[in-house]
Every structure is written in C-alpha cells, then in structure tokens.
C-alpha positions, -999 to +999 in steps of 0.1 A: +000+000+000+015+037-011+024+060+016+007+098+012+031+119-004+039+151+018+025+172-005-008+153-006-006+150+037-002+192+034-029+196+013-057+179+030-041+193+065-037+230+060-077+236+057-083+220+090-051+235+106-062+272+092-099+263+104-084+262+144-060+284+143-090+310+130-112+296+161-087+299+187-079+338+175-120+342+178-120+323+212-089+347+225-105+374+212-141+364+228-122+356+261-107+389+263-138+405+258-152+391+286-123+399+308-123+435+301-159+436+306-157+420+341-131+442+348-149+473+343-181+460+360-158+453+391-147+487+395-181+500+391-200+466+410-219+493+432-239+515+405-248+474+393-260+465+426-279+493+434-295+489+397-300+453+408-320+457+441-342+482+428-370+454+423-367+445+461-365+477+474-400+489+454-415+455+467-403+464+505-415+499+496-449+495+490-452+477+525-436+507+540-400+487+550-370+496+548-348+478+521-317+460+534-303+432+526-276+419+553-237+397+548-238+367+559-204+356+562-169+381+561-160+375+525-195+376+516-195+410+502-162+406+478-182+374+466-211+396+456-187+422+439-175+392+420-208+380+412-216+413+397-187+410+383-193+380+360-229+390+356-222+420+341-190+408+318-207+380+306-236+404+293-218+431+278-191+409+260-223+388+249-226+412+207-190+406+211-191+369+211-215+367+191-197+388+162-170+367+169-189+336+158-204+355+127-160+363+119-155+324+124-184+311+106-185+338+073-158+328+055-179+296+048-208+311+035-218+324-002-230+360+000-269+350+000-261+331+036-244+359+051-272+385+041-298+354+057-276+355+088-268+389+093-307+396+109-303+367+132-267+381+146-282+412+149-315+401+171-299+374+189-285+402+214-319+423+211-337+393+219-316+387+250-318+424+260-358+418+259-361+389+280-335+404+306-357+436+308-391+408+308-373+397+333-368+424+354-394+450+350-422+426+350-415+390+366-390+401+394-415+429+408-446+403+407-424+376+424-411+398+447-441+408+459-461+372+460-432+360+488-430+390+509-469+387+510-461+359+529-449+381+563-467+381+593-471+405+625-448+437+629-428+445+597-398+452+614-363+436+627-362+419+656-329+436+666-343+469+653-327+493+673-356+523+658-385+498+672-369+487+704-363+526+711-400+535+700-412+507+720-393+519+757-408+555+749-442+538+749-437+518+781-421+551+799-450+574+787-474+551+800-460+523+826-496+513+833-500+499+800-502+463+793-477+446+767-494+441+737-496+404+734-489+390+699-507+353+695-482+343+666-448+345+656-436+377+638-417+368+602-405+395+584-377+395+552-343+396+561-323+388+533-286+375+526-269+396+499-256+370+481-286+352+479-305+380+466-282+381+438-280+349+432-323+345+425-321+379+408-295+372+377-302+333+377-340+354+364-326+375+343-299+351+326-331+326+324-348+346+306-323+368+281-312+330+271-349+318+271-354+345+242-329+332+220-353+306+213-370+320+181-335+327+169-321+296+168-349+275+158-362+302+130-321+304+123-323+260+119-356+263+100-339+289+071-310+261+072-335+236+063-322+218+094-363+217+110-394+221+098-425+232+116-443+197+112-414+187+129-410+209+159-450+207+161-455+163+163-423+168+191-445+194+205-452+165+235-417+158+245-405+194+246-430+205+272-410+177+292-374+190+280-386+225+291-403+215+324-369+204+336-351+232+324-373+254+344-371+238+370-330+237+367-324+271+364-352+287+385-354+285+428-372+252+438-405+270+440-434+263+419-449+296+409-408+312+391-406+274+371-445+276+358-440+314+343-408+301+336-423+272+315-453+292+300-432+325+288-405+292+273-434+273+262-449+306+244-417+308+223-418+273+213-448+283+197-435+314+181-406+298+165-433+269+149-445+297+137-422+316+122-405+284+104-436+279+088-430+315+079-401+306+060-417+276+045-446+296+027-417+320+016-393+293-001-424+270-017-433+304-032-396+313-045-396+277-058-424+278-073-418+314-090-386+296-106-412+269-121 
C-alpha cells in the first residue's frame, strides 16, 4: 500500500489546521472581551447592585420597610462584587461573542447566507436584552411581591434598634400599660446579599437565554435543518425537556418554574410559527422559478 506523499498530507491538512487556528484567534478574542468587561463591571459593581436591588426595594417599599439586605459571612460581600462582576461581563461581552462567531463562521458562507444570517446576529442580542428587561421590570417585581406577601405580624427587625427605642418611649409614657400580646410568631424579610443576587441574575440570565429561542430555531428552520411539522408532532416531548429546564435554572419553588415554563413554552410556539413562515416563503420562490 503507497504511503501519502507530503505534498498530498499538506494539502488535505492545511484547511483544518487554518480552520483552528481562526477559532482559537476568535476564542482569544471572545475571552478577552469578557475579561475586560468584568473588569470594568468590578470597579463600578456598586452602580450594578444598586441597579439590581431596585425590584426589592419597590417591593419592600410599597409595605412601607426599609430595604436592606444583610452579609452573611466576612468574605460575603467581595463574593457579591465578583458575582456582579461575571454578571455583568458576561452580558456586555455577549454582541462581542456573538460577532466573533459570525467572523468564524462567514468565510464559509456564499454571499446570500451571510445577508440570511446577518438579521439573526443582529437580534440574537436584542432578543436577549428583551427577556433580561421581561425579566426584570415585569417578573422580578410580581415575584417579589407574591413571597414578601407571605410576612406576618410587625414589619420590622427583631434587633431593630428604631423599634426597640420606640417601644421603651411607649412603656415610659405610659408604665400602666399592658404589653401588647402577639398570638403568633412575627416573620418578616431579612435577606442575605448574596442570595438575593444569586435569585435575581439566575432570572434575568433565564430569561435573556430563554429569548434566543425564536432565533435559533427560525435560524435551523432557514438552514432547512427543521421544519414546523417537525417541531409541532415533538410538541409533547418538549414540554417535558422545558419543564426540567425550568425547574433547573429557576429557585425550587413552583410559581418562578410555571412562568418560567409558559413564557418558554410561548416561544416554542412562536418559533413553529415563524418556520412555517419561512416555508410559505421558499415554496413560493420555488415555485416562481417553475
């Protein structure tokens, strides 16, 4: 049996060698990108947090509290700095990893692919900015306040140095007075830091990656890589694939993995939708060729 000549051994190697040495400059470059951003949101973590709470604090607000959140542990708050951290490098680098997939995968493509992808690089990051703001403005507020609804008694710290002080002037100005006797046990919100965060951008990570739903299937339905009959007789098997995804990346509570699961299931739908979409469009080119 001949041996490969050199030349032949060079040829068929160089494509693939060329291929990884143009993904590892787009990983480095992707990498970096996120490095840089974390950096930035490190030195600025406190402008994030405060931004962050905001959907606590209006909850607290409206039942007249005060909105503090409490460390834990020592290292507790550089953990939460580093939290923010990641959280917010990982969102602003996330057009810049995406262009740097469009760089890697371009070459490949004739000209009419690149004009079908272009839309679908562009709204893959608007559709992640949508369901991070869904996520915030509209489910963190209403979840928010469903479990503080479930305090009871006085609204107010049991080491609160304000309502011990107001309760000794109400025992000196009147010693005759009886203690007011509380049948049940007082629970009130007294959150850890990073815990709060934790819940907060698990919700709004859910959700931004939730929305790139539509894109990816509508992107594999212009590839011709599914079809809407398809995604719609599987219709049974991925309520069960995005049940447990729910309830992976949402707190073990059932209300967050149900409008988890219905906002998911509701894109499913969408992207069905839009492939067929697509489908009309290309039996009509194909027929217009006829």
């Amino acid at each position: 049996m001949k041996s490969a000549k050199p030349d032949d051994i060079d040829d068929t190697s160089a494509p693939l060698i060329e291929h990884l040495a143009e993904l590892r400059t787009r990983l480095i470059w992707s990498v970096l990108a996120f490095v840089v951003a974390m950096v930035l949101c490190y030195f600025v973590w406190n402008p994030i947090f405060d931004f962050l709470t905001q959907p606590i604090c209006q909850a607290l607000e409206k039942r007249d509290q005060a909105c503090g959140l409490i460390l834990l542990k020592l290292q507790e708050g550089f953990f939460v700095a580093m939290r923010i951290a990641f959280f917010g490098g990982f969102v602003l680098a996330f057009p810049v990893v995406g262009y740097q997939l469009w760089r890697f995968v371009a070459p490949g493509l004739y000209r009419s692919e690149k004009n079908a992808l272009l839309p679908f690089l562009i709204a893959s990051p608007v559709m992640f900015l949508i369901g991070a703001a869904f996520a915030y403005y509209i489910i963190l507020p209403w979840a928010f306040d469903f479990f503080l609804g479930f305090q009871q008694g006085p609204l107010v710290q049991p080491a609160d140095p304000a309502a011990a002080q107001g309760a000794g002037q109400a025992v000196a100005a009147n010693p005759a007075a009886p203690a007011a006797e509380q049948p049940w046990a007082g629970i009130v919100f007294q959150g850890s830091v990073e815990e709060y965060l934790r819940l907060t951008t698990k919700f709004i990570l859910a959700f931004g990656l939730s929305f790139q739903l539509p894109v990816a299937l509508t992107l594999m339905g212009k590839a011709g890589l599914v079809s809407s009959e398809g995604l719609g007789s599987v219709r049974r098997y991925a309520v069960v694939v995005i049940l447990i995804l729910a309830a992976m990346v949402t707190p073990p509570d059932v209300i967050s993995q149900i409008v988890l699961f219905s906002v998911i299931y509701g894109l499913y739908e969408v992207s069905i939708f839009l492939v067929r979409r697509i489908e009309k469009k290309r039996e009509l080119e194909e027929q217009a060729d006829v």
